[in-house]
C-alpha positions in Angstrom: 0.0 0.0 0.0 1.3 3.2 -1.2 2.0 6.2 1.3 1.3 9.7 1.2 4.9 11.0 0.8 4.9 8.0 -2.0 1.9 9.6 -3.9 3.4 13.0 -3.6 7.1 12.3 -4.8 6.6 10.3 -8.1 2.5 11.6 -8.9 0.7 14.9 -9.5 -2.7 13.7 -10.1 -4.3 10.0 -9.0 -7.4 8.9 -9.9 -8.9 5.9 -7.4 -11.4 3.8 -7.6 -13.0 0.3 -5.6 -14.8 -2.8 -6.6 -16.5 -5.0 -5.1 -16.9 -8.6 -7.5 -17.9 -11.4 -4.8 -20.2 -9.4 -2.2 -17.1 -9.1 0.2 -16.2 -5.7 2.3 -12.8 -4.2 2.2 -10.8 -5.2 5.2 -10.9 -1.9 7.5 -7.3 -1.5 7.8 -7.0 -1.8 3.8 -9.4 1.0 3.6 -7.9 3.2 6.5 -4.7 3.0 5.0 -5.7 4.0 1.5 -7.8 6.6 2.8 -4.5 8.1 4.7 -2.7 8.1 1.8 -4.6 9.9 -0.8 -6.0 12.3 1.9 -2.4 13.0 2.9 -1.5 13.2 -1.2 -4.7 15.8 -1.6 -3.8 18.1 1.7 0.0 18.0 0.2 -0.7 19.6 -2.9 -1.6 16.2 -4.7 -4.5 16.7 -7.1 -6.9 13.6 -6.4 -9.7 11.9 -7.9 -12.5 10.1 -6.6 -15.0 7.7 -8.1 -16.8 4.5 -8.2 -17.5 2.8 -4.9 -15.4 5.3 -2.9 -18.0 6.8 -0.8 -19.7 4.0 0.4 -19.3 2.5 4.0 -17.9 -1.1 3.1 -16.3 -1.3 -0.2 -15.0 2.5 -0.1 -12.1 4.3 1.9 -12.1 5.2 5.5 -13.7 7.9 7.4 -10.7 10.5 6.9 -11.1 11.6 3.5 -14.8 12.4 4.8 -13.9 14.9 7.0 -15.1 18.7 5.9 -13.6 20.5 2.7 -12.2 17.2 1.8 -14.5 14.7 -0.3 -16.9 17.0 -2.3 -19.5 13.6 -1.5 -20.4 12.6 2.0 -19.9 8.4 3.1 -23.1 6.7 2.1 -24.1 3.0 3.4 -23.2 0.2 1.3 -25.5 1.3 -1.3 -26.0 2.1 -5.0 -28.4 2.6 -7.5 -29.4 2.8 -10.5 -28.0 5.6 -12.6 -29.1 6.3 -15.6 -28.9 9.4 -18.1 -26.7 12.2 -17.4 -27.9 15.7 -17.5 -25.5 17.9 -19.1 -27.8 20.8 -20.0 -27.4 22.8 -16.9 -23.6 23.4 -16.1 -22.7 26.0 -13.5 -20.2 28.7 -14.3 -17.4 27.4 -12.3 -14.5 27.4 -14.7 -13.5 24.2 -12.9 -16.8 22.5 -14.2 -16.8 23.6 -17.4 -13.7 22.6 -17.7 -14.7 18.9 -16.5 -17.7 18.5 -18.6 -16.2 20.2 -22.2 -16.7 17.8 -24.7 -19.7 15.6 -23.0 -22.4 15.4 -25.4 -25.8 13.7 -24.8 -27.2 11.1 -24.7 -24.5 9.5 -21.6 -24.7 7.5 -19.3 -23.5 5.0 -16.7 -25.5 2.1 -15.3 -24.5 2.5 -11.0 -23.4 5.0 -9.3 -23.9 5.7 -5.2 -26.3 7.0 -3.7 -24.4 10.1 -2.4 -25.3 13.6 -1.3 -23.4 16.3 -1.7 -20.3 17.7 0.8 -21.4 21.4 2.8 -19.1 23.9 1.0 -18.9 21.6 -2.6 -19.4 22.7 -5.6 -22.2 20.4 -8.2 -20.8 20.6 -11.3 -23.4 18.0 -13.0 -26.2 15.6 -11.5 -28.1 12.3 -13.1 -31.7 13.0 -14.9 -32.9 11.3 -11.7 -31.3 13.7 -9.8 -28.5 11.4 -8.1 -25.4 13.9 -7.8 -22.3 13.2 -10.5 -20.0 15.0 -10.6 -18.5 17.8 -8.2 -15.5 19.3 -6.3 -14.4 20.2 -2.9 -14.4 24.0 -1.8 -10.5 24.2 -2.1 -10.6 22.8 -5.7 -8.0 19.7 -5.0 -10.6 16.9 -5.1 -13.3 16.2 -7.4 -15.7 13.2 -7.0 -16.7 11.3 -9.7 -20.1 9.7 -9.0 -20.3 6.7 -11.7 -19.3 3.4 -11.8 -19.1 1.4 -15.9 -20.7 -1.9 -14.9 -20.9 -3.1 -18.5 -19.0 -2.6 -21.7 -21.7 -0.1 -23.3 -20.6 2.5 -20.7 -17.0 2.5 -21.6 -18.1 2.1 -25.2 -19.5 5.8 -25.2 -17.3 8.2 -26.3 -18.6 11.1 -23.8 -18.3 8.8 -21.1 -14.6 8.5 -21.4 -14.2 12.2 -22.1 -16.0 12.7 -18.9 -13.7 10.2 -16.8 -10.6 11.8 -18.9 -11.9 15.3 -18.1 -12.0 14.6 -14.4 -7.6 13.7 -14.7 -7.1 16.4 -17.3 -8.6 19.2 -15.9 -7.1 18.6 -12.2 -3.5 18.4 -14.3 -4.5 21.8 -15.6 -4.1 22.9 -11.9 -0.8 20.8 -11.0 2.5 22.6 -11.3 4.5 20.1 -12.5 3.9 17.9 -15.6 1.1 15.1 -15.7 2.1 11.2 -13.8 -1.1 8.8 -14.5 -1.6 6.8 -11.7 -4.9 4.9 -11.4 -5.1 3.8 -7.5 -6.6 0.6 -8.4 -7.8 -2.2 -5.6 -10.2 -4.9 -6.0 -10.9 -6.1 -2.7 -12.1 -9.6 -4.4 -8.2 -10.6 -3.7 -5.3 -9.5 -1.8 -5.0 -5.7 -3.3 -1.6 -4.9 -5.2 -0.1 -1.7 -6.0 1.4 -1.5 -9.6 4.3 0.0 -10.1 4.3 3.6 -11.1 4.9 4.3 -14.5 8.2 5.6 -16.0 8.6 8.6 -17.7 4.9 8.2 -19.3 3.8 10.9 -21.5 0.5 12.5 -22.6 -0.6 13.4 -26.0 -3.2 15.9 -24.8 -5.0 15.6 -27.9 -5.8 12.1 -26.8 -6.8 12.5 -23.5 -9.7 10.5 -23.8 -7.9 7.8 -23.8 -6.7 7.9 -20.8 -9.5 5.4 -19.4 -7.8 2.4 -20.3 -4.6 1.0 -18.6 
């Protein structure tokens, strides 16, 4: 498991996610430990991700990352729902979420998401046509949370679905100093979770950032 001082000397931005494959919860010291480190990366400077099954009780991180001006969504019980149809017609004028959602064209979608609410102080950048909150960052700008999770191939196989999960990176490396380090956080609590190895020296045709979804 990765530390924070880890995160911070080799990455500028980290995108993380959970799954959950055979109905098991994450171990408690797996998720307090992962929790540390990217809240530790984010209040460092780090520029952070966070999406999927995050933000719920038993498959998502621990409390830490909850705590105020942190996660822009609050820690929901084990819970998700349907998702649906994304409404991208109403975009507030935070340069931040304009920024996240240019390029998303309807009709998009993702079939789960949580059932979150959103974080006092955060800003909604974008919500479901059910309503369900998407997409939105934290009041100091250094975390954005990324409501959705691709259960089937048909979500991935959108092309505005992949901008909007290459968005989330790209515009947060808009705000880093330094020059973009990819790093998907990736642990599937179905086994043991491994850490890859960061990548070397890995560039970014920006032109291409949509890409940017697949390892």
């Amino acid at each position: 498991m990765p530390t924070a001082q880890f995160l911070l000397d080799n990455f500028d931005v980290i995108i993380t996610m959970t799954d959950n494959k055979r109905g098991l919860t994450i171990p408690q010291n797996i998720a307090d430990s992962a929790e540390k480190a990217v809240k530790g990366f984010a209040q460092g400077g780090g520029e952070l991700v966070l999406s999927t099954f995050i933000f719920s009780n038993s498959i998502g991180f621990g409390n830490e990352i909850f705590l105020p001006e942190l996660s822009p969504f609050e820690k929901v019980q084990c819970e998700n729902t349907a998702a649906g149809q994304i409404n991208i017609k109403s975009v507030p004028g935070d340069p931040l979420c304009k920024c996240l959602l240019e390029g998303v064209t309807a009709p998009v979608s993702s079939t789960f998401a949580n059932a979150v609410t959103l974080s006092k102080g955060a800003i909604l950048c974008a919500s479901y046509e059910n309503e369900q909150p998407l997409l939105a960052v934290n009041p100091t700008f250094s975390i954005t949370g990324l409501n959705t999770f691709p259960a089937f191939q048909a979500d991935n196989a959108q092309a505005s679905y992949r901008r909007l999960v290459s968005n989330a990176v790209y515009c947060a490396f808009k705000k880093s100093i330094r020059g973009l380090d990819f790093y998907r956080f990736s642990m599937n609590y179905c086994n043991r979770p491994t850490v890859p190895a960061p990548p070397s020296g890995r560039g970014v045709e920006l032109d291409k950032i949509d890409t940017l979804t697949e390892e």
